[in-house]
C-alpha positions as CSV (number, residue, x, y, z in Angstrom):
1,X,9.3,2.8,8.6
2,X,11.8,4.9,10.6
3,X,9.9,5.7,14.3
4,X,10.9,9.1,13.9
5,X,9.6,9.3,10.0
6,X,6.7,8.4,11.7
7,X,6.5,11.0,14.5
8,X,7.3,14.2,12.4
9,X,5.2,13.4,9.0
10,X,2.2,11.9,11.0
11,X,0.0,14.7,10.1
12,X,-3.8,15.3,9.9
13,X,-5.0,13.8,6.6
14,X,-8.5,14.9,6.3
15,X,-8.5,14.5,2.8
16,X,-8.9,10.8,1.7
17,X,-10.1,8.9,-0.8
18,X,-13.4,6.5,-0.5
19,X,-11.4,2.9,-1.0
20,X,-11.7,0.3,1.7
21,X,-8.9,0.0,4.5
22,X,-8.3,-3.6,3.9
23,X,-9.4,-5.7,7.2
24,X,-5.8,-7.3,7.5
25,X,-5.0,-3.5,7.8
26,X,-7.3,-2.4,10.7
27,X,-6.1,-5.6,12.2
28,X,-2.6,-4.8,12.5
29,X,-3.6,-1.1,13.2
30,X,-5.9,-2.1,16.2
31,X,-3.1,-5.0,17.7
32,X,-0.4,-2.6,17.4
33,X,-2.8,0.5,19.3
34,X,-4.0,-1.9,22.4
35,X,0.4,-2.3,23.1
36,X,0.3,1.3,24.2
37,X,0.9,2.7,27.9
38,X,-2.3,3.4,28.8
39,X,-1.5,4.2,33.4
40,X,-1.8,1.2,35.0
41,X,-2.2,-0.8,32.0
42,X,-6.0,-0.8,33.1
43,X,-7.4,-0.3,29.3
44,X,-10.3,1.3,30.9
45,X,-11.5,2.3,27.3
46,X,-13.3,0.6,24.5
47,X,-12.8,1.4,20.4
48,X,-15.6,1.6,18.0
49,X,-14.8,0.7,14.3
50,X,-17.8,1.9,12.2
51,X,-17.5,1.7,8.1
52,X,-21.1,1.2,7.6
53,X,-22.4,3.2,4.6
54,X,-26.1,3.9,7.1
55,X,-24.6,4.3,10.0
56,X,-22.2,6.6,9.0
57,X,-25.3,8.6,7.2
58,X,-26.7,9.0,10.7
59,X,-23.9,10.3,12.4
60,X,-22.6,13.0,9.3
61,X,-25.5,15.8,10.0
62,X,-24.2,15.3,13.8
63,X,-21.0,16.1,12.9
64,X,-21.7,18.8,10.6
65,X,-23.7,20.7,13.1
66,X,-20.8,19.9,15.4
67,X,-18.5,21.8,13.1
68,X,-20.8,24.4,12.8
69,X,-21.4,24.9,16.1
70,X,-17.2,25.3,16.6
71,X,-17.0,27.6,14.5
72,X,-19.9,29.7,15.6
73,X,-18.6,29.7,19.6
74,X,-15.5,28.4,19.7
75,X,-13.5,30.1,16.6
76,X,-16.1,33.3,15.8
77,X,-13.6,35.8,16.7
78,X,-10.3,33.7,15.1
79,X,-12.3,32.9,12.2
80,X,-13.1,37.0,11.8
81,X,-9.4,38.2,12.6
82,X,-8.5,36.2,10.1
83,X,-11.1,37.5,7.4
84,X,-9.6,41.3,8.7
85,X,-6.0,40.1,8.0
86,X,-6.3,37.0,5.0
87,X,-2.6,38.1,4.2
88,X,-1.5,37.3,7.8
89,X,0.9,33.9,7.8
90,X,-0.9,33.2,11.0
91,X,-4.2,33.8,9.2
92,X,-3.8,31.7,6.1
93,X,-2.7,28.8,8.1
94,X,-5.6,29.1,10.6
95,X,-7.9,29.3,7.1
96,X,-6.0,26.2,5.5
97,X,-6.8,24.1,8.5
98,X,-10.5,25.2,9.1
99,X,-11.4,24.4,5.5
100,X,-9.2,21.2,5.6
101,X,-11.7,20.2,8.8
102,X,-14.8,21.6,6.9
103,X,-13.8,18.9,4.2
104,X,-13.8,16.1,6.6
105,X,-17.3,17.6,7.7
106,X,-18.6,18.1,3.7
107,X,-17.6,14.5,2.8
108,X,-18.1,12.5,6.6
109,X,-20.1,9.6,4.3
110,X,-17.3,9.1,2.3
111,X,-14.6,8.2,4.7
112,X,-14.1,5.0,4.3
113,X,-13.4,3.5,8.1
114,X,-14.0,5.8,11.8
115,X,-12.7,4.8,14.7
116,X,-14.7,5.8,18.0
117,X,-12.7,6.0,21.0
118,X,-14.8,5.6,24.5
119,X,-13.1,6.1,28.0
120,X,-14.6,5.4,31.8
121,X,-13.4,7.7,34.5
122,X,-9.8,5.8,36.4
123,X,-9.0,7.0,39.4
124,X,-5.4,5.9,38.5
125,X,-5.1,8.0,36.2
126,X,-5.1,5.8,32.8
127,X,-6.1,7.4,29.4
128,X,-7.5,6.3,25.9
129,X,-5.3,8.4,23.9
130,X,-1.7,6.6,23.9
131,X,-3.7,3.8,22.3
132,X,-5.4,6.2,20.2
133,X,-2.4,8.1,18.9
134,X,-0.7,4.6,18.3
135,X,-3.0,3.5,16.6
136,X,-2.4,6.8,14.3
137,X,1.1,5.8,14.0
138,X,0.4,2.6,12.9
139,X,-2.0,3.9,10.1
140,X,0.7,5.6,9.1
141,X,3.4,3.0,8.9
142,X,0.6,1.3,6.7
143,X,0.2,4.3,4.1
144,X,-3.1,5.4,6.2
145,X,-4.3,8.7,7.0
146,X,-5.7,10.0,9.9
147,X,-7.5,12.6,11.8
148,X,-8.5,12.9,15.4
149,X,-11.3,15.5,16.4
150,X,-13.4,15.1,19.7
151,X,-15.6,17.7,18.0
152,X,-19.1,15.1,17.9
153,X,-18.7,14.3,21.6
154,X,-18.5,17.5,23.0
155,X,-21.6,18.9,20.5
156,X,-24.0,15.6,20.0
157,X,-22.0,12.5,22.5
158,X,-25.7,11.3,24.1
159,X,-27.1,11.2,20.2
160,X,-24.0,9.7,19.0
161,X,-23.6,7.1,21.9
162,X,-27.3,6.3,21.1
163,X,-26.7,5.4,17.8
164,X,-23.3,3.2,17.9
165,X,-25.8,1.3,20.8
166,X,-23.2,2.4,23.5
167,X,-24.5,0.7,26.5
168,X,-26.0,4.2,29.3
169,X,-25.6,2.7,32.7
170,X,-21.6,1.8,32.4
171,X,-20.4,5.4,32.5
172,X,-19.1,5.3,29.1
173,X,-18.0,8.7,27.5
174,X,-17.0,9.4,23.7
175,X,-13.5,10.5,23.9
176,X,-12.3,11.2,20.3
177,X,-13.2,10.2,16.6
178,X,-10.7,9.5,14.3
179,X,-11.0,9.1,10.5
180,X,-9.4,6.5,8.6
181,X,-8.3,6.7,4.6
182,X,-6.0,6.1,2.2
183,X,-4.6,10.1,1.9
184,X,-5.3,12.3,-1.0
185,X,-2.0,15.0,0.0
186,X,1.4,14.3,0.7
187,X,2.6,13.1,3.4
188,X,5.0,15.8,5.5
189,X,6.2,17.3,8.7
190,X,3.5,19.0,10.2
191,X,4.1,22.8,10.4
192,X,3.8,23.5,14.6
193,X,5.3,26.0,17.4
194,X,9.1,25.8,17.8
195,X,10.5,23.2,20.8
196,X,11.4,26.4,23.1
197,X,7.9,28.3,22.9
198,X,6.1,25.1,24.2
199,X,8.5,24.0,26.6
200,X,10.7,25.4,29.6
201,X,12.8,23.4,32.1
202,X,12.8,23.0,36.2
203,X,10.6,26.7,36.4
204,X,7.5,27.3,34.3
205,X,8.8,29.8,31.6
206,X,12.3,29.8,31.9
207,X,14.3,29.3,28.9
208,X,14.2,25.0,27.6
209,X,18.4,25.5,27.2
210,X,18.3,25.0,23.5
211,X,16.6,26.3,20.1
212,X,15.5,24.4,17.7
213,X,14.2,26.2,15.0
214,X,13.3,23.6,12.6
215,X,12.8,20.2,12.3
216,X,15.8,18.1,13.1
217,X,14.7,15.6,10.9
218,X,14.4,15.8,7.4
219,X,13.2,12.9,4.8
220,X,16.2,10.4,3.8
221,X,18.2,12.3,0.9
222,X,19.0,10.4,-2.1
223,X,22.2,8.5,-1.6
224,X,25.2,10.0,-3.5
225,X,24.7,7.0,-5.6
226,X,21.9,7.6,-7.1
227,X,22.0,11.1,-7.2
228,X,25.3,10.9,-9.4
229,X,24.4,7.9,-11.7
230,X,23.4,8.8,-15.4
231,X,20.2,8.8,-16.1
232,X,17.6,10.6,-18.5
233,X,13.8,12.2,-17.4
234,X,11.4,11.8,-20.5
235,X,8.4,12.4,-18.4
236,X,8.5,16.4,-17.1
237,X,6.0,18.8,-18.2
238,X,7.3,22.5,-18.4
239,X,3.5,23.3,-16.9
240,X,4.8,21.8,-13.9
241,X,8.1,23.7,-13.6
242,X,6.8,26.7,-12.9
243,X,9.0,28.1,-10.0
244,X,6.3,29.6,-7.1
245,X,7.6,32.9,-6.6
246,X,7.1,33.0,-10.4
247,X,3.8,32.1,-10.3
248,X,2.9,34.5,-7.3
249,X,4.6,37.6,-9.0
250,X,2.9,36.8,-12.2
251,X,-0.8,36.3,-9.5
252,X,-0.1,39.8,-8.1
253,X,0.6,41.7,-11.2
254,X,-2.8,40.0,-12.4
255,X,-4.7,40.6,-9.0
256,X,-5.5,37.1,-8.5
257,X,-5.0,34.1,-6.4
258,X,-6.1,30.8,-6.2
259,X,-4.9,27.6,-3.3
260,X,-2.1,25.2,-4.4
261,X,-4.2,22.1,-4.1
262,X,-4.0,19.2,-6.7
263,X,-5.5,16.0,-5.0
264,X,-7.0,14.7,-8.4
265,X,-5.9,15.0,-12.2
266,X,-8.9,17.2,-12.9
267,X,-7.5,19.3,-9.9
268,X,-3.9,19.3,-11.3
269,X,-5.4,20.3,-14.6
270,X,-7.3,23.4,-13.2
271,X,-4.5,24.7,-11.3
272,X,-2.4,24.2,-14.3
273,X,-4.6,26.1,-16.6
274,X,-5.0,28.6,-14.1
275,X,-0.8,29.6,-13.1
276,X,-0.1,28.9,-16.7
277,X,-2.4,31.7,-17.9
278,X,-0.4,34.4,-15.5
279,X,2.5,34.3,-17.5
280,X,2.7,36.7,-20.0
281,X,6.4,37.1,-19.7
282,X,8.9,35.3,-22.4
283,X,11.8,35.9,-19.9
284,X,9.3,34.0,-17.4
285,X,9.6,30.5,-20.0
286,X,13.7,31.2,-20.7
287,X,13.8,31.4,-16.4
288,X,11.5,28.1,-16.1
289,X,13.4,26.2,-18.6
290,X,16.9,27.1,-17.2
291,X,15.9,26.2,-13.5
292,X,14.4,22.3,-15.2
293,X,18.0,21.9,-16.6
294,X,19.6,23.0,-13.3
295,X,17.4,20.8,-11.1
296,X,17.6,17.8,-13.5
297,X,21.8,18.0,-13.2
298,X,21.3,17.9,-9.0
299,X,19.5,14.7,-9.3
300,X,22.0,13.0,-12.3
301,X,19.7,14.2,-15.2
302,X,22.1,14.3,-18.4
303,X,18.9,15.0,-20.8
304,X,15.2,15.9,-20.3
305,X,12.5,15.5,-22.5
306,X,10.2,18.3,-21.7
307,X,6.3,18.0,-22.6
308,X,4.9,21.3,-23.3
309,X,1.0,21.9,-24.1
310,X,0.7,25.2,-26.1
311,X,-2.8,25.1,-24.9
312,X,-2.0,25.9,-21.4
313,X,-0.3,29.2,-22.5
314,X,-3.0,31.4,-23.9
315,X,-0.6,34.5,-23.4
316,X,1.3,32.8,-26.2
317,X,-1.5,31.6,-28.4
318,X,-0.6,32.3,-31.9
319,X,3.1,33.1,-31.0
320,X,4.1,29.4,-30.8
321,X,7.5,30.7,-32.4
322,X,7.8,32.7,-29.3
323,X,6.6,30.2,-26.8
324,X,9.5,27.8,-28.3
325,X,12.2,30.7,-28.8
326,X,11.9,31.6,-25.4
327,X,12.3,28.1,-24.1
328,X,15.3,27.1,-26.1
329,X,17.4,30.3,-25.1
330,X,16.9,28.9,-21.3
331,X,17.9,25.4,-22.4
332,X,20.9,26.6,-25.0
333,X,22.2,28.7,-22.0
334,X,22.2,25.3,-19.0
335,X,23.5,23.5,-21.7
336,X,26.2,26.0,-22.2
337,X,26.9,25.8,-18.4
338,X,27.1,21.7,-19.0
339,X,24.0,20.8,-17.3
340,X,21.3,18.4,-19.0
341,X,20.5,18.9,-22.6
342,X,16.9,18.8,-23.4
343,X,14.5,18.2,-26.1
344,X,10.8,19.6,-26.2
345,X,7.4,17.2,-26.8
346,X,5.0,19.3,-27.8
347,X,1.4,18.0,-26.7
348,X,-2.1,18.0,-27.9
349,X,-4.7,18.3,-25.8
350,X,-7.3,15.3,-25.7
351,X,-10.4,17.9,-26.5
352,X,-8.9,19.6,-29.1
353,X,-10.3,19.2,-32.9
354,X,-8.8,17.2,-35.6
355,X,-8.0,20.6,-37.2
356,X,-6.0,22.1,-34.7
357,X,-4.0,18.8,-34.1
358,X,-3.3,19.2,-38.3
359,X,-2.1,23.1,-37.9
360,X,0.2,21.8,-34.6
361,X,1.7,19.3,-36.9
362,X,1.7,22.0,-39.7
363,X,4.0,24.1,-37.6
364,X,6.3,21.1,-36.5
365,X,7.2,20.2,-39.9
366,X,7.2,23.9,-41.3
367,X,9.6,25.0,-38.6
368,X,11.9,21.9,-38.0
369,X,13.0,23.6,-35.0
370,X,16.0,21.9,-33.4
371,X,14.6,22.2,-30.0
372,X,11.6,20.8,-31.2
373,X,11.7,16.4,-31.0
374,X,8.6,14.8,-30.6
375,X,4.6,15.0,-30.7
376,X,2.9,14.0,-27.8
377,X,-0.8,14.1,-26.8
378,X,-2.2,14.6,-22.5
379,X,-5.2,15.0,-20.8
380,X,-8.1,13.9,-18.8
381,X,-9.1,10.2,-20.4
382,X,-11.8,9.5,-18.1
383,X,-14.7,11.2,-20.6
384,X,-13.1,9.1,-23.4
385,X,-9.2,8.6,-24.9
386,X,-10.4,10.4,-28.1
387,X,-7.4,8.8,-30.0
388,X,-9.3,7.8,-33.0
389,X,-9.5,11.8,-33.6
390,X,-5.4,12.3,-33.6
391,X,-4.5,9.1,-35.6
392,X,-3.5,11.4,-38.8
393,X,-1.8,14.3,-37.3
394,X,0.6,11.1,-35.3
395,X,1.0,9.6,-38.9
396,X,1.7,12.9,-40.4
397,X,4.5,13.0,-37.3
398,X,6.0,9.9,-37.9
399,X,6.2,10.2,-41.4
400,X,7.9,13.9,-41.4
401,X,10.5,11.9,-38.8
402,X,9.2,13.3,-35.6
403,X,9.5,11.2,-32.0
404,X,5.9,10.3,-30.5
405,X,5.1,9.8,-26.8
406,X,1.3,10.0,-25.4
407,X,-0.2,9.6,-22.2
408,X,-2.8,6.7,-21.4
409,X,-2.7,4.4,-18.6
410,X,-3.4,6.8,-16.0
411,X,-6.9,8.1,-15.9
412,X,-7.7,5.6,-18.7
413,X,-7.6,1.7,-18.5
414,X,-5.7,-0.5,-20.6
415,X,-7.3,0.0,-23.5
416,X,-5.4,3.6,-23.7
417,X,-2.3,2.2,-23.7
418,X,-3.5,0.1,-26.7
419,X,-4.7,2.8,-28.1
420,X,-1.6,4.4,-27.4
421,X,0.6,2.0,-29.1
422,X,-1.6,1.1,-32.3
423,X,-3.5,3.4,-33.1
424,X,-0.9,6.8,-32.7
425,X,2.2,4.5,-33.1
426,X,3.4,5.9,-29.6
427,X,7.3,5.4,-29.1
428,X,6.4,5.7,-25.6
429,X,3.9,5.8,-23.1
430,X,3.5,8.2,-20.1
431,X,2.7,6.2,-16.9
432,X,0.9,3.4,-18.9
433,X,0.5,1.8,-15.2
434,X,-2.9,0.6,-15.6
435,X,-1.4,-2.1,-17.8
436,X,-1.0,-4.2,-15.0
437,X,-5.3,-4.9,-15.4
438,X,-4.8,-6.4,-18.9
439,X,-1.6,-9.2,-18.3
440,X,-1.4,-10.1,-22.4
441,X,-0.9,-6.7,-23.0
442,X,1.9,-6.6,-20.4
443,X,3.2,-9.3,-22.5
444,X,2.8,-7.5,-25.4
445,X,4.3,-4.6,-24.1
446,X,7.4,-6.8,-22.9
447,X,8.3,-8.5,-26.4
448,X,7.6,-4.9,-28.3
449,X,9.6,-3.4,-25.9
450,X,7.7,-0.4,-25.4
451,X,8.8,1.5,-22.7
452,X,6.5,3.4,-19.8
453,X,7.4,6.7,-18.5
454,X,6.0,5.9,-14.9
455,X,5.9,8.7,-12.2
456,X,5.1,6.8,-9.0
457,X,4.6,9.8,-6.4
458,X,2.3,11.3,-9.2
459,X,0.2,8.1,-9.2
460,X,0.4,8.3,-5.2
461,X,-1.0,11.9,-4.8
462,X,-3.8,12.1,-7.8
463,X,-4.9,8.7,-6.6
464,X,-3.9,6.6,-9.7
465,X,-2.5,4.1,-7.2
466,X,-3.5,4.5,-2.7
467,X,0.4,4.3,-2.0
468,X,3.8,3.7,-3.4
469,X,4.4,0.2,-1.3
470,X,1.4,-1.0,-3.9
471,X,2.4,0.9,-6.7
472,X,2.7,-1.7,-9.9
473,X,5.8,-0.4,-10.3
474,X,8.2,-2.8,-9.3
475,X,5.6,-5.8,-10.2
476,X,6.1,-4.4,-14.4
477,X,10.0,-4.3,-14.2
478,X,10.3,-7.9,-13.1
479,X,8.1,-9.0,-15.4
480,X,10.5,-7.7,-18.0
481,X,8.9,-4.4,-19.1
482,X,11.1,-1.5,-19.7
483,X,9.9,1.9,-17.9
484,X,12.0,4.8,-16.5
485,X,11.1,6.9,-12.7
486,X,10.5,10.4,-13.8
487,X,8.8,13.9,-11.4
488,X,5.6,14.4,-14.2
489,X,4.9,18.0,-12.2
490,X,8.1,18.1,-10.0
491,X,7.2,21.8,-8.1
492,X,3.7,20.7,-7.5
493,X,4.8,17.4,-6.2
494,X,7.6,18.3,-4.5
495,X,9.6,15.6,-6.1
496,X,13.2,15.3,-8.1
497,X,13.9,12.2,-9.7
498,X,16.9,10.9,-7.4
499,X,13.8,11.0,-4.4
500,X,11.7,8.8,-6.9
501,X,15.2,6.1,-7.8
502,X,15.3,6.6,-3.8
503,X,12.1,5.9,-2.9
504,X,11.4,3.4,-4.7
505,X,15.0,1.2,-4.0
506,X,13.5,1.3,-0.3
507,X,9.7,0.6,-1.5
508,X,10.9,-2.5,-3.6
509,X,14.3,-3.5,-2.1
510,X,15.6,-3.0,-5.5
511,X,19.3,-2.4,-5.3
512,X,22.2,-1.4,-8.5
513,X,20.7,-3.7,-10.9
514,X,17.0,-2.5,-10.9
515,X,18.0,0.9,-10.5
516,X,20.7,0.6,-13.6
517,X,18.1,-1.0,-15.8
518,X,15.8,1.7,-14.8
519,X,18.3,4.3,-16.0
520,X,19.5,2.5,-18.7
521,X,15.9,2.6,-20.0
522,X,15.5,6.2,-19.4
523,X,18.7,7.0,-21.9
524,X,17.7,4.4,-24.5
525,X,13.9,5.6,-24.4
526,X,15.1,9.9,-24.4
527,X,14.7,11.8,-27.9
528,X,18.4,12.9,-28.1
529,X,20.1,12.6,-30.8
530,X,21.5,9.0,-31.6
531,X,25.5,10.4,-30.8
532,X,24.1,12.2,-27.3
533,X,22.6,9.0,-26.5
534,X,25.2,6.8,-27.0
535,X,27.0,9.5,-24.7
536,X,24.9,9.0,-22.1
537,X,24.9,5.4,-22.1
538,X,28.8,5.4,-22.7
539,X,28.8,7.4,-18.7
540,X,26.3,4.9,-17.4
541,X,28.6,2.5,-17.8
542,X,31.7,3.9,-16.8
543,X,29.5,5.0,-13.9
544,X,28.8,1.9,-12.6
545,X,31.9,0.2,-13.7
546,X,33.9,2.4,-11.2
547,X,31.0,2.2,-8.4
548,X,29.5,-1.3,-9.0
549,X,28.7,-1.6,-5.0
550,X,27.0,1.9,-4.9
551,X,28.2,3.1,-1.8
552,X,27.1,6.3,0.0
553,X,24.3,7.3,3.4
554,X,20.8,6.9,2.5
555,X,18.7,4.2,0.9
556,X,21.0,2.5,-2.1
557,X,21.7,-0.6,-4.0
558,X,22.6,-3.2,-2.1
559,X,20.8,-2.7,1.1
560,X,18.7,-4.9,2.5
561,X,14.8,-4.3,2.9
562,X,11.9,-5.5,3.1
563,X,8.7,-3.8,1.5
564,X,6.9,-4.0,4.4
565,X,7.7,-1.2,6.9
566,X,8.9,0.7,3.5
């Protein structure tokens, strides 16, 4: 990893999930945190790893109280300015921290791994916390989060110290705690004071001699390359591509407002449900569904397949003729403009009855609207697939010559993508990457040639998979299986899908050939028409005919790279 990746996106992570951090990792963590400057090189300081489940039961009502405690002397008066002003940017970012460190608090027993930091006074002047922050930096160059707080030493150190069996005659303090876990959120730059309010040069206050307003750097773009080669998204859910400023309009004309936080699939699917039912507007979908066809042309996009789940929309309930009208008229005018065509999947939801899948499929074949391609089915899996249920409305699909795609593989095992496959007759499958537990079916999956709509920072931030370097990803296209990268929920994830061709080329070291078959897939696998297909694949190849080497900044075919360091 880039040091100064590192530096600017090492930010807080409070938010993890409760899987191990593998022992090789704290090893290489810990080797790399002892290198640091410390004054003197004196390492007058001693860390503390604790992951055990009792002890950390022990010490979690200490550091509750600690938090309560700092917010009832140290932040009473910040904590009520902010509830006087919640609208104040200053306010909501004070209130987005304190609950993200109330979190921590809630769910101490969870974390999987704390390290305690101890420090004896050095007259030289030596300190703990170059070792501590490396160590931070090196969680982070292994897909780690962290968080430091010195919070339990300052409210309960003697009880704590007592309990980790610190020894009380050597002088020994409690410095810091830091969590450990594999993040929930996103890794970002960390939103902080501009370089010339913290810092002045030769007299205290005078002016630093330059402004830098934001962050000189910025996360590796998408190499001309990839951003230009031909390529198809099949995996993109309109739910998804709600612009923000849409949704907030549509919040404030409904008096309402709710966080932006999707950690989990049953998160995404609340949040979802809840910005979906704001809109009210048909100029709203014609917006949304001309912006998906302009983003998809900046990252190479020539088509989209665009899932959309009527059930989301209650403002269009019983107007699906609407809900679809409004949506082609956004599509018909980008595609007038030449940017990507796009054909709409419209999806079941897992809990709905047989009936209501019938009167779906009922409208599909009734209408044969042009816009309309394919039947798809999405949802939470982890109460049950419910597939049996649907098996007559896909039938009814296939036989009236509609395209099918469902989702399984992601909150389900293996077994969903069976499902998937045999039971609905699924063309495709969205993200499917839980095959990898079941290797015949990979094998089956490989001589069918069924391809998987993967979405590998989706899997990365609902938890699917801990981080991308271990995402199965690049393990399922060398063993032959076709799949194409696509965004899932690209304004929620903050994703396009050159960043997820990018991101993975420098995960994997995959260079023009994986990145080609990968885009080849995604044209062969897209619900265009047969001629706009063969279109698509006819640029592809001209494409990379003319720019075999795939030259241009940023990661790209034919670069070397390791996935370590990734």
């Amino acid at each position: 990893m880039d040091i100064y990746e590192a530096l600017y996106t090492c930010r807080a992570m409070r938010r993890v999930r409760p899987d191990p951090v593998p022992p090789e990792v704290q090893a290489r963590i810990l080797d790399a945190a002892i290198r640091a400057p410390t004054g003197g090189n004196a390492q007058t300081w001693h860390f503390l790893l604790v992951d055990d489940p009792g002890l950390k039961a022990q010490l979690g009502p200490l550091y509750r109280d600690s938090i309560d405690q700092l917010w009832d002397s140290v932040y009473a008066e910040r904590i009520a300015a902010a509830a006087a002003a919640p609208d104040d940017p200053e306010s909501r970012q004070f209130e987005r921290v304190r609950h993200s460190a109330q979190h921590l608090a809630d769910h101490f027993e969870e974390v999987p791994l704390f390290l305690f930091g101890f420090a004896q006074h050095d007259p030289t002047g030596g300190s703990i916390y170059p070792a501590v922050w490396s160590a931070q930096l090196a969680a982070r160059a292994e897909g780690v989060g962290s968080a430091l707080t010195a919070v339990l030493g300052f409210f309960h150190g003697p009880e704590s110290c007592a309990l980790l069996g610190v020894p009380p005659d050597e002088g020994w303090i409690m410095a810091c705690c830091v969590s450990f876990g594999y993040p929930l959120g996103r890794w970002a730059v960390a939103p902080r004071r501009p370089v010339h309010e913290v810092a002045s040069r030769n007299r205290w206050g005078a002016p630093v001699g330059f402004d830098v307003p934001d962050p000189l750097w910025r996360a590796p773009a998408a190499s001309p390359w990839i951003a230009a080669m031909p390529k198809a998204e099949v995996h993109l859910h309109l739910e998804g591509c709600l612009e923000p400023a849409v949704v907030a309009e549509a919040a404030r004309r409904a008096g309402t407002t709710r966080p932006r936080r999707v950690s989990n699939l049953a998160e995404l699917l609340a949040y979802l449900d809840w910005s979906c039912a704001l809109i009210d507007r048909a100029e709203d979908l014609t917006a949304t569904a001309h912006a998906a066809a302009r983003r998809a042309g900046a990252s190479g996009v020539r088509h989209i397949d665009i899932i959309v789940n009527p059930t989301h929309w209650p403002h269009f309930a019983g107007r699906l003729d609407t809900l679809v009208g409004a949506l082609d008229d956004g599509f018909a005018a980008a595609e007038s403009e030449g940017l990507a065509t796009a054909a709409l999947c419209l999806s079941l939801k897992r809990t709905q009855t047989r009936a209501e899948a019938d009167a779906l499929v009922d409208w599909m074949l009734e209408r044969r609207h042009p816009r309309v391609a394919a039947l798809s089915i999405d949802g939470d899996e982890t109460k049950g697939s419910h597939t049996e249920r649907f098996v007559d409305a896909f039938a009814r699909a296939r036989r009236g010559g509609l395209r099918r795609c469902a989702h399984a593989g992601e909150s389900s095992g293996p077994g969903g993508v069976r499902e998937a496959i045999e039971l609905l007759g699924a063309e495709r499958v969205d993200h499917g990457v839980r095959v990898v537990e079941d290797d015949p079916l990979v094998t089956e999956l490989v001589d069918r040639r069924v391809p998987l709509d993967v979405c590998p920072t989706s899997n990365v931030v609902l938890g699917v998979v801990p981080d991308l370097p271990r995402h199965p990803v690049d393990l399922l296209l060398r063993r032959g299986v076709r799949l194409s990268l696509n965004t899932d929920d690209p304004l929620l994830f903050d994703v396009d899908v050159a960043g997820e061709y990018t991101r993975c080329a420098a995960a994997f070291a995959w260079g023009a050939g994986e990145l080609t078959a990968v885009a080849r897939t995604s044209i062969e696998s897209c619900f265009a028409d047969e001629d706009r297909r063969h279109q698509m694949l006819a640029e592809l190849d001209a494409f990379v005919a003319a720019e075999p080497a795939g030259a241009g900044d940023g990661p790209g075919p034919g670069e070397a790279r390791t996935k370590r360091g990734a």
